[in-house]
C-alpha positions as CSV (number, residue, x, y, z in Angstrom):
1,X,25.0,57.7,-13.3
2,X,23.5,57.1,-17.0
3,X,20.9,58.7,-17.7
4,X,20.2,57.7,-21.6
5,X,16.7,56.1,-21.9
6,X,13.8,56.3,-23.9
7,X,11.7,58.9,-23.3
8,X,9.0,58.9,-20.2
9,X,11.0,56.2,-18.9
10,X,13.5,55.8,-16.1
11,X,17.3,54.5,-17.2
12,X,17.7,51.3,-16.5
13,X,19.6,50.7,-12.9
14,X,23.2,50.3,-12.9
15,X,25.9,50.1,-10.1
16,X,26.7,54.0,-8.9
17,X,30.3,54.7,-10.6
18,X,32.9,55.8,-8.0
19,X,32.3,59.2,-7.2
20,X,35.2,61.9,-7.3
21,X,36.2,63.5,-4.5
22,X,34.2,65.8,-2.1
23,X,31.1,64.7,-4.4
24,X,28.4,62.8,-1.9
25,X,27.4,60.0,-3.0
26,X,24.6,59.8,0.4
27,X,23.0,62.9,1.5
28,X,21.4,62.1,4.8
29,X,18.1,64.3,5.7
30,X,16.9,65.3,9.4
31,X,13.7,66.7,9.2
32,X,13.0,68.5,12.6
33,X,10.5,71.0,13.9
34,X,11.5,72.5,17.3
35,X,14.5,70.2,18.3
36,X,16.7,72.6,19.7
37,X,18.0,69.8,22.3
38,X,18.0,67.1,20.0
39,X,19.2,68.3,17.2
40,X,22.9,68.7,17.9
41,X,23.5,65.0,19.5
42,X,21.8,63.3,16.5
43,X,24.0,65.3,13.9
44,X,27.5,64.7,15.7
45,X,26.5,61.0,16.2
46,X,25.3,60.3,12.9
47,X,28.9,62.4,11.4
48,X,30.8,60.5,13.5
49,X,29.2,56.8,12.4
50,X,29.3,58.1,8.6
51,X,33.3,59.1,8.5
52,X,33.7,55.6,11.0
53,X,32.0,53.0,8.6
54,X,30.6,55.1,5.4
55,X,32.9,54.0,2.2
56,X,31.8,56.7,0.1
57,X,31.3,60.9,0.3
58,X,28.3,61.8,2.5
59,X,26.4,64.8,3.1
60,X,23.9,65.3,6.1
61,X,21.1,68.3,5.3
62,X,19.1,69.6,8.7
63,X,15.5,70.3,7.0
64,X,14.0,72.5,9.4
65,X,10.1,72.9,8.9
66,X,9.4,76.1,10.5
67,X,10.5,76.1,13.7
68,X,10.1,79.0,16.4
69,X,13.1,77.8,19.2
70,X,16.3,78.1,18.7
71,X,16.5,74.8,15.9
72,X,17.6,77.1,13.3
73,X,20.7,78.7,14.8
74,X,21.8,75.3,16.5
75,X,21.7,73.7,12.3
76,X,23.7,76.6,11.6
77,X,26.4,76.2,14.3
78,X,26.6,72.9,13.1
79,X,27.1,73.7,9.2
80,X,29.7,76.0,9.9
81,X,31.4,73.6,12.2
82,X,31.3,70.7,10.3
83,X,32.1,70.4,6.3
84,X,29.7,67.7,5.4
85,X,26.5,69.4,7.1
86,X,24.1,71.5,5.8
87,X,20.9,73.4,6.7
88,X,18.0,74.2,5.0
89,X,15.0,75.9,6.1
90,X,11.3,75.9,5.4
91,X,8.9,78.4,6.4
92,X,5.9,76.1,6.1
93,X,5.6,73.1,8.4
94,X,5.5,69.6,7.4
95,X,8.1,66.5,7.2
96,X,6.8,65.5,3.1
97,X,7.2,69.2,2.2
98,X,10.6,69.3,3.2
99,X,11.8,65.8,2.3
100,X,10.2,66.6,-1.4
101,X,12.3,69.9,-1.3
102,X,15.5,68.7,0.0
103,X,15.6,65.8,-2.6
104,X,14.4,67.6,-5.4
105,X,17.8,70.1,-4.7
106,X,20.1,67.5,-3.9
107,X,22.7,66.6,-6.3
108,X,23.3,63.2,-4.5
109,X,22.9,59.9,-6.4
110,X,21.4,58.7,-3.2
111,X,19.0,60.0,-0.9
112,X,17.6,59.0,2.6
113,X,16.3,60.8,5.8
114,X,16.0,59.7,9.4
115,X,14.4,61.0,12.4
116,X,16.1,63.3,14.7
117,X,15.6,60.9,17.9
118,X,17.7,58.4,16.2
119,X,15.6,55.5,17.3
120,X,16.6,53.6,14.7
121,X,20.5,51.8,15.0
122,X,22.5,53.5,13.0
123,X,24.3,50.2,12.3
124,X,21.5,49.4,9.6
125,X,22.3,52.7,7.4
126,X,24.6,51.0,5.3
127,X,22.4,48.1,4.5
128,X,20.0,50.4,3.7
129,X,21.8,52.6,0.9
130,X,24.1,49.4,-0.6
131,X,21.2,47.9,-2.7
132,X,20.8,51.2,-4.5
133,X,24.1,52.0,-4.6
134,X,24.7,48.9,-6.5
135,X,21.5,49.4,-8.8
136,X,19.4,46.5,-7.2
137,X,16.6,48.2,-5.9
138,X,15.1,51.4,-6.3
139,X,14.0,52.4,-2.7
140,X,14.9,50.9,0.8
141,X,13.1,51.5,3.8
142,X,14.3,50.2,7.4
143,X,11.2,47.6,8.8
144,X,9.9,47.3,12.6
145,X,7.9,44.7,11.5
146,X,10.6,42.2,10.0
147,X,10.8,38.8,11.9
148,X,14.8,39.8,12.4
149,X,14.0,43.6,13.7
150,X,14.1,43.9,17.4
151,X,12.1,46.6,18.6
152,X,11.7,47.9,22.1
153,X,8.2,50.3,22.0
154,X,4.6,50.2,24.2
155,X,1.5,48.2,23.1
156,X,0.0,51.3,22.1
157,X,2.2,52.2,19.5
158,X,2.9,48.4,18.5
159,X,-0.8,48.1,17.9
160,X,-1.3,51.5,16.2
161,X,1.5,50.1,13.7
162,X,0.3,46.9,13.1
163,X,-3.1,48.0,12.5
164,X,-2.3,50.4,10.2
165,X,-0.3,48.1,8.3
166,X,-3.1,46.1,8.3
167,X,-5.6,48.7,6.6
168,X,-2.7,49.4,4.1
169,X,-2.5,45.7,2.8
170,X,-6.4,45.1,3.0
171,X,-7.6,48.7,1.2
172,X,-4.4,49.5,-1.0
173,X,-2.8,45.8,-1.3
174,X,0.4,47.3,-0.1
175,X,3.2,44.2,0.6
176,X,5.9,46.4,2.0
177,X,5.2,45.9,6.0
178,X,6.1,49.0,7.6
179,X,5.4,52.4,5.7
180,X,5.9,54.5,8.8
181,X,9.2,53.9,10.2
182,X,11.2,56.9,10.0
183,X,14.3,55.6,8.3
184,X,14.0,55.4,4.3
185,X,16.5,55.9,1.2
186,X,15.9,56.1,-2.7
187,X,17.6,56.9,-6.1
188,X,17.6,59.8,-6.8
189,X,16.6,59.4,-10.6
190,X,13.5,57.7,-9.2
191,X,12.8,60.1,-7.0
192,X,12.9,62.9,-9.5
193,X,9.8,61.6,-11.3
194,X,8.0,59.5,-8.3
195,X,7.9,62.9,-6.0
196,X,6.1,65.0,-8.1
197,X,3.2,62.4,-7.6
198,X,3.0,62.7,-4.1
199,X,0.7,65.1,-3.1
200,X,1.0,64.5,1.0
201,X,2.5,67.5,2.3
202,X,2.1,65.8,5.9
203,X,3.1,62.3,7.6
204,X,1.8,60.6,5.3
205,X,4.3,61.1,2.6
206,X,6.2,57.9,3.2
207,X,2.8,55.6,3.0
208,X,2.0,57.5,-0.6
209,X,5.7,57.7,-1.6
210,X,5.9,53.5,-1.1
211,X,2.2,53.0,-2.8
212,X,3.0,54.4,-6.1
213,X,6.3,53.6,-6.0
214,X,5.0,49.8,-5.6
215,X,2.2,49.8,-7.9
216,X,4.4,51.1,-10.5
217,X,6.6,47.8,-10.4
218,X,9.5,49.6,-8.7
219,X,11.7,47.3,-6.3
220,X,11.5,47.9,-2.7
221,X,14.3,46.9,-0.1
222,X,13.7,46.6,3.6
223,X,16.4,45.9,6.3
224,X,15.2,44.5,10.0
225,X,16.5,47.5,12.4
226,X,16.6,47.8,15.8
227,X,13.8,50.5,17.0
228,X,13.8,51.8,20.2
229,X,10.5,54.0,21.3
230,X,10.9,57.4,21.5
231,X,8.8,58.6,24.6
232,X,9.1,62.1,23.9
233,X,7.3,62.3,20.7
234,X,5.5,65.3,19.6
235,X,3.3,63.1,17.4
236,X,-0.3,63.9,17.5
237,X,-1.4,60.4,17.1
238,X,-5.0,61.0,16.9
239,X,-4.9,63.7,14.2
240,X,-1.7,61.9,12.3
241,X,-4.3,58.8,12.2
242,X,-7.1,60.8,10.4
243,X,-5.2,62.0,8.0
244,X,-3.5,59.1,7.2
245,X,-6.6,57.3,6.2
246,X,-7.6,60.5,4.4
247,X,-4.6,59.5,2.6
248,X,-5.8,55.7,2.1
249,X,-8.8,56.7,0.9
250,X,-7.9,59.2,-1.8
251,X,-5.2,57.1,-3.0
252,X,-7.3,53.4,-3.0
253,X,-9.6,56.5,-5.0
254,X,-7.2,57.5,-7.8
255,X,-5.8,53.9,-8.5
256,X,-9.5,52.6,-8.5
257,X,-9.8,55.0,-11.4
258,X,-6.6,54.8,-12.7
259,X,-5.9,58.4,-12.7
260,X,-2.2,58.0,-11.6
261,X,0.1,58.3,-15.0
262,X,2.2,55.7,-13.2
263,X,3.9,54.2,-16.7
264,X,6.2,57.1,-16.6
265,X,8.3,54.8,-13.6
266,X,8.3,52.4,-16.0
267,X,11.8,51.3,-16.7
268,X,13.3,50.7,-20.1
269,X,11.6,47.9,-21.8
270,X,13.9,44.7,-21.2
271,X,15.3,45.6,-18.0
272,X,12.5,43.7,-16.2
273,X,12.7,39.9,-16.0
274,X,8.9,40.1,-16.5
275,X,9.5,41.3,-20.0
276,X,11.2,38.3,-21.6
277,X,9.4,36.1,-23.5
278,X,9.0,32.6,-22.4
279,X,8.4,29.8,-25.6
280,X,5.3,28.4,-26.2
281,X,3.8,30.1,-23.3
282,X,1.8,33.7,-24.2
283,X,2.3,36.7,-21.9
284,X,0.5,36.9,-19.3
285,X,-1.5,33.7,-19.6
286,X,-1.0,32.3,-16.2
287,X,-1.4,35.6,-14.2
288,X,-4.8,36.2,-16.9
289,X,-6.0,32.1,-15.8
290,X,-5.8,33.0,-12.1
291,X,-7.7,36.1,-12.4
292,X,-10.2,35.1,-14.4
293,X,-10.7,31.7,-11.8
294,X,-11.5,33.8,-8.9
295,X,-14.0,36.2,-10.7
296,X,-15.3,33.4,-12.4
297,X,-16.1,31.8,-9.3
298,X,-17.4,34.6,-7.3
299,X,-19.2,35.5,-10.9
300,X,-20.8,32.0,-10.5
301,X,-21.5,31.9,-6.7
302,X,-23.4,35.5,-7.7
303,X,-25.1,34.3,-11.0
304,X,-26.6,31.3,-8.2
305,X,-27.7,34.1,-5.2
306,X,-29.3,35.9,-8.3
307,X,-31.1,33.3,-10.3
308,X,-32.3,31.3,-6.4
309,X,-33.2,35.0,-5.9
310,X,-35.7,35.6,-9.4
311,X,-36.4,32.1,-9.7
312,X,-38.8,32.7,-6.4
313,X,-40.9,35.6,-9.2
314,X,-40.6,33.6,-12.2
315,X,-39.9,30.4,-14.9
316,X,-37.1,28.7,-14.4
317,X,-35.9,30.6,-18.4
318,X,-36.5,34.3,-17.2
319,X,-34.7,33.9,-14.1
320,X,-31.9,32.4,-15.8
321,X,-31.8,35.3,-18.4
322,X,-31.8,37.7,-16.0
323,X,-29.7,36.6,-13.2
324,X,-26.9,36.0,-16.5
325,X,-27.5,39.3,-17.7
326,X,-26.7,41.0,-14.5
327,X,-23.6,39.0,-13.4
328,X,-22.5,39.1,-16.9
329,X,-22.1,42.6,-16.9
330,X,-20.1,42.4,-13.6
331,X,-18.3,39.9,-14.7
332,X,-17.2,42.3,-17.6
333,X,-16.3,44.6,-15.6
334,X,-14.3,43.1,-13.0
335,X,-12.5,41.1,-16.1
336,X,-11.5,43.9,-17.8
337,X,-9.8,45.6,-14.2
338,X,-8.4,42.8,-12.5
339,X,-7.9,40.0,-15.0
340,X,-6.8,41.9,-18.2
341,X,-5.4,45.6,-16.6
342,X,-7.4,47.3,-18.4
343,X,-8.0,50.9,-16.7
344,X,-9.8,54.1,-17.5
345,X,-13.0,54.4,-19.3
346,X,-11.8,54.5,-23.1
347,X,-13.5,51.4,-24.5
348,X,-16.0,50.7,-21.6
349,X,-19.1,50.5,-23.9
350,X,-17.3,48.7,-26.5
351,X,-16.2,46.0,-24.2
352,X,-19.4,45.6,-22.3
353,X,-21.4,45.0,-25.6
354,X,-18.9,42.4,-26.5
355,X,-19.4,41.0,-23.2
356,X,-22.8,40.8,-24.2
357,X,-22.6,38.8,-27.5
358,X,-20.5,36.9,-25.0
359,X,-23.5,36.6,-22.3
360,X,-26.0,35.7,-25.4
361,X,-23.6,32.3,-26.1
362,X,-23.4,31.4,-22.5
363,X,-27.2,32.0,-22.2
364,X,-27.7,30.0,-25.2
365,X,-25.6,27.2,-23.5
366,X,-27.0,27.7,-20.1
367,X,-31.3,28.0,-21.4
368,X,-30.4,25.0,-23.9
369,X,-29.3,23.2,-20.8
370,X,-32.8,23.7,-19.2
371,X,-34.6,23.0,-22.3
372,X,-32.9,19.5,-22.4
373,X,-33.8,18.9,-18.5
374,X,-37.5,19.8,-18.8
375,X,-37.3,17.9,-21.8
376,X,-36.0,14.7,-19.9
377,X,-38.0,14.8,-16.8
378,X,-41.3,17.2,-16.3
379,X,-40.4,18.6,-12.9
380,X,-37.5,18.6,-12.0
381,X,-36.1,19.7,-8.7
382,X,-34.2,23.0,-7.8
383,X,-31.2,20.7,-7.0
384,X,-31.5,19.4,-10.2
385,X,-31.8,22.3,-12.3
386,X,-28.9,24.2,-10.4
387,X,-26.8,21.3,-11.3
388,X,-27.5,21.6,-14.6
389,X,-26.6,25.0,-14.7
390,X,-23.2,24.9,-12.8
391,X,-22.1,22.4,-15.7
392,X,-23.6,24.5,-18.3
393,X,-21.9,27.3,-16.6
394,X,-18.6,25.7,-16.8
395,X,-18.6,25.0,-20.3
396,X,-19.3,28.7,-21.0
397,X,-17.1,29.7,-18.7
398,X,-14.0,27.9,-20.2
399,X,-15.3,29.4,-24.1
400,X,-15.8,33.1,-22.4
401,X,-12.2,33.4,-21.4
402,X,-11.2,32.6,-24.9
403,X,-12.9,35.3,-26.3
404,X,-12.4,37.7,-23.5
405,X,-8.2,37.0,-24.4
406,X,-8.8,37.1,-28.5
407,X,-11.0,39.3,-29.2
408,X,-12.5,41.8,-26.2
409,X,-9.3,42.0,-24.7
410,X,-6.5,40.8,-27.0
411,X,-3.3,41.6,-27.0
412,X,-2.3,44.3,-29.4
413,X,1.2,43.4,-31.5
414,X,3.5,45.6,-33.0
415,X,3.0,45.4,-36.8
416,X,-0.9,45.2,-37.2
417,X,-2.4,48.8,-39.1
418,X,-5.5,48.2,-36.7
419,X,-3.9,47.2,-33.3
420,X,-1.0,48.9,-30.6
421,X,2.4,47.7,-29.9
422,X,2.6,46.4,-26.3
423,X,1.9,48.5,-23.6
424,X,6.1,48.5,-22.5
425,X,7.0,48.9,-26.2
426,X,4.9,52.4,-26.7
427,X,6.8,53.2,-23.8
428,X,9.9,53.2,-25.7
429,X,7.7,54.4,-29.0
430,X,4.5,56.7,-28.1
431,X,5.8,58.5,-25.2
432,X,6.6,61.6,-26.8
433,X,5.4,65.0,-26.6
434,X,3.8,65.4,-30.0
435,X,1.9,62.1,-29.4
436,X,-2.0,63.0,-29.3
437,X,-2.1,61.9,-25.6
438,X,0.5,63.8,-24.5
439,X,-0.5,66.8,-26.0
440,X,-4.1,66.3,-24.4
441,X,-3.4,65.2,-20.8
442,X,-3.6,67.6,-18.2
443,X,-0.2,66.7,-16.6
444,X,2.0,66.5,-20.0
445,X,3.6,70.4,-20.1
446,X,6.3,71.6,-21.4
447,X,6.9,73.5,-18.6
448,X,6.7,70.3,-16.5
449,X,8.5,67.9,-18.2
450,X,10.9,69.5,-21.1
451,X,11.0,67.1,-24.3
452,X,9.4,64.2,-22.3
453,X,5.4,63.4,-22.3
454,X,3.7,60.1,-21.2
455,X,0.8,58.1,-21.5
456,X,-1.9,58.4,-19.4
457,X,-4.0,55.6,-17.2
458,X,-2.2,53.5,-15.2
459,X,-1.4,50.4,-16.7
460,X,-3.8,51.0,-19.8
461,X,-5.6,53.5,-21.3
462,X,-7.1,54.5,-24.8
463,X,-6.0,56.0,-28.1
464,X,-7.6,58.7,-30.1
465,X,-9.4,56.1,-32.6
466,X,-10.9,54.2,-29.5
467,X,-8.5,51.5,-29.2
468,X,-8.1,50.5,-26.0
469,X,-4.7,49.4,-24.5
470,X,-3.1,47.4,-21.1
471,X,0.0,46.8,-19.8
472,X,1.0,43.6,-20.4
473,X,3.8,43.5,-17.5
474,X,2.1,45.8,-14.7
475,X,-0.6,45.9,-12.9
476,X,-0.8,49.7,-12.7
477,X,1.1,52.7,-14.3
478,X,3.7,55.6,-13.7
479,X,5.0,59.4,-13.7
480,X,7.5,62.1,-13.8
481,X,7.3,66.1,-13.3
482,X,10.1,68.6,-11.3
483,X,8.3,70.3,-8.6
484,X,9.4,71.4,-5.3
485,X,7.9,70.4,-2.3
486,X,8.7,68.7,1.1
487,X,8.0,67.3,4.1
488,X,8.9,66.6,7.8
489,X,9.2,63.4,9.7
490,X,9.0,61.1,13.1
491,X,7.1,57.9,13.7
492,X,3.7,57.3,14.2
């Protein structure tokens, strides 16, 4: 596997070179916790499925998570019977915990995990692990919810799933569809530098795991399976449901304020199709023109509520200043998140008083609008002057995204004394240790990353003279540290 690339970054994907022999190219991971009966029937099935239809060298690791049966002395029967088994054992519970500390060991270019009930086919395994063996895709997960999957399970769980998959894509914008079915692989050189992100010790490891991994521009797989309820599950669904939105909460929390150094999953600049330069058309514009429609409108509908709102207090010229003042500031803000990428707070104040100067020529448009009505007729009516204002507004509106794209938010290019290269440029250029905003952030260590640093923010951030900077190709940013930590696993 190469593993040349600029610092920070992850190598470019490439098709797994044949491996020699006895080196696994798969090592399969059964988390477990007290599956002393269960345990032994999923391991000899799952062997025997791997030597029948697996092409390359395999390796199946029993993860046990502290368990107090007999679990530990049935994984090691079965290491010392069979060759391509192994056990490893945790003295702290938890499927994340020992899935982060089973993958951080493994030597294995490819690693996945399943649960110990084998509910899902096993028939789907291969399909699972052959787009990251080949380099396509980064991590693959097995989907319940697919149109193709066939699923046998109660109502409960089916709407317990569903729902939750529901809160995912409404709070976190998540457009994988299942995050909790117990039957995921990735690369290993991915999962070196996504892990140390994930803080979930618990079950919901998998949701946080596919989240970042997501945001980050990282390609997800997912294969239809055939699922078939377990009804013995130990799963405390109540408690396993509290913690998970726990989880949604504090991670919709740390990408809200871009806290998650997710540039460091960036891959090599190039390797994306995003990064190629199309003629005659700037980066970014189209994705910039959609955002910047829909906060303009709800900006607008807003301004309206606002000015209806003041104009009830006061002229017709004060409540129109105001109610501009306010939404402009909104505006602003929700610009510079959604419709730009800009993240963090490095450059807030700047960019708000530039909004400003941009508010005072779209009040200058807007109250010369008014002036020119009251001029024309003496009173007019409230249907009359909101009129007005919505074609005064869109006038403005088409002049403010100018100047929010050349000069709040521009785009910085390589070669200007006063600007940054592009944000996947300084990937390959600025990520180093002895760069200022390695040296400063909290998670840049030697200890932690060797010869490697990172910038900060996800998808922008600032540098030490105030300039402020954005991914041009992502929507949020990256990581990469070597810590070791697990989990355990079954389904919701």
């Amino acid at each position: 596997m190469r593993t040349d690339s600029s610092p920070g970054t992850l190598p470019a994907r490439e098709h797994l070179p044949a491996a020699g022999a006895g080196t696994p190219v798969l090592d399969v991971v059964i988390p477990v916790y007290n599956e002393e009966k269960d345990l032994q029937p999923c391991v000899l099935r799952l062997h025997e499925h791997l030597k029948r239809t697996f092409p390359y060298a395999f390796r199946i690791t029993v993860a046990d998570n502290a368990s107090t049966d007999a679990t530990p002395q049935v994984a090691a029967r079965l290491e010392a019977r069979i060759p391509e088994v192994t056990s490893f054992r945790l003295e702290q519970k938890g499927r994340g915990r020992a899935l982060r500390t089973v993958w951080s060991a493994s030597d294995a270019p490819v690693l996945a995990y399943m649960d110990v009930d084998l509910s899902t086919d096993l028939n789907a395994l291969l399909p699972l692990v052959a787009p990251l063996i080949s380099g396509h895709s980064d991590l693959a997960i097995g989907s319940r919810l697919a149109r193709a999957s066939r699923v046998v399970r109660g109502p409960k769980r089916e709407f317990i799933s569903r729902a939750y998959n529901l809160i995912l894509r409404g709070s976190l914008q998540a457009r994988f569809s299942d995050a909790q079915c117990g039957f995921k692989a990735i690369r290993r050189d991915v999962a070196q530098v996504l892990l140390p992100l994930v803080e979930d010790t618990g079950w919901f490891f998998d949701t946080e795991m596919l989240v970042l991994a997501e945001r980050a521009g990282l390609r997800i797989h997912e294969v239809p399976v055939d699922w078939v309820d377990d009804p013995d599950s130990t799963v405390h669904i109540a408690r396993t449901a509290t913690e998970d939105l726990k989880g949604v909460w504090r991670i919709g929390r740390a990408l809200a304020t871009g806290s998650l150094p997710l540039d460091r999953l960036a891959r090599p600049f190039g390797d994306d199709p995003r990064d190629r330069e199309i003629k005659d058309v700037p980066r970014g514009l189209a994705r910039q023109l959609v955002g910047f429609c829909v906060v303009g409108g709800l900006s607008t509908v807003f301004y309206l509520a606002l000015y209806s709102l003041f104009r009830q207090v006061s002229g017709a010229q004060f409540a129109n200043a105001l109610a501009l003042l306010v939404s402009a500031v909104a505006n602003t803000a929700a610009n510079r998140r959604l419709t730009f990428g800009v993240r963090g707070r490095g450059g807030v104040v700047r960019h708000q008083a530039q909004g400003l100067v941009v508010f005072g020529i779209g009040l200058a448009l807007t109250s010369g609008s008014l002036a020119a009505l009251n001029e024309a007729t003496s009173d007019p009516s409230h249907a009359t002057e909101l009129a007005v204002l919505i074609a005064a507004n869109l006038a403005a509106t088409v002049l403010r995204f100018l100047l929010f794209r050349a000069w709040v938010f521009p785009d910085r290019h390589e070669g200007s004394q006063d600007s940054a290269p592009p944000a996947a440029t300084r990937l390959r250029h600025d990520l180093h240790p002895q760069h200022p905003q390695c040296r400063q952030h909290p998670y840049a260590t030697p200890d932690t990353y060797g010869t490697t640093g990172f910038r900060a923010g996800a998808g922008a951030g600032a540098d030490a003279d105030g300039t402020t900077w954005r991914d041009a190709t992502m929507p949020l940013q990256p990581v990469r540290p070597q810590t070791t930590d697990a989990r355990n696993h079954d389904d919701h």
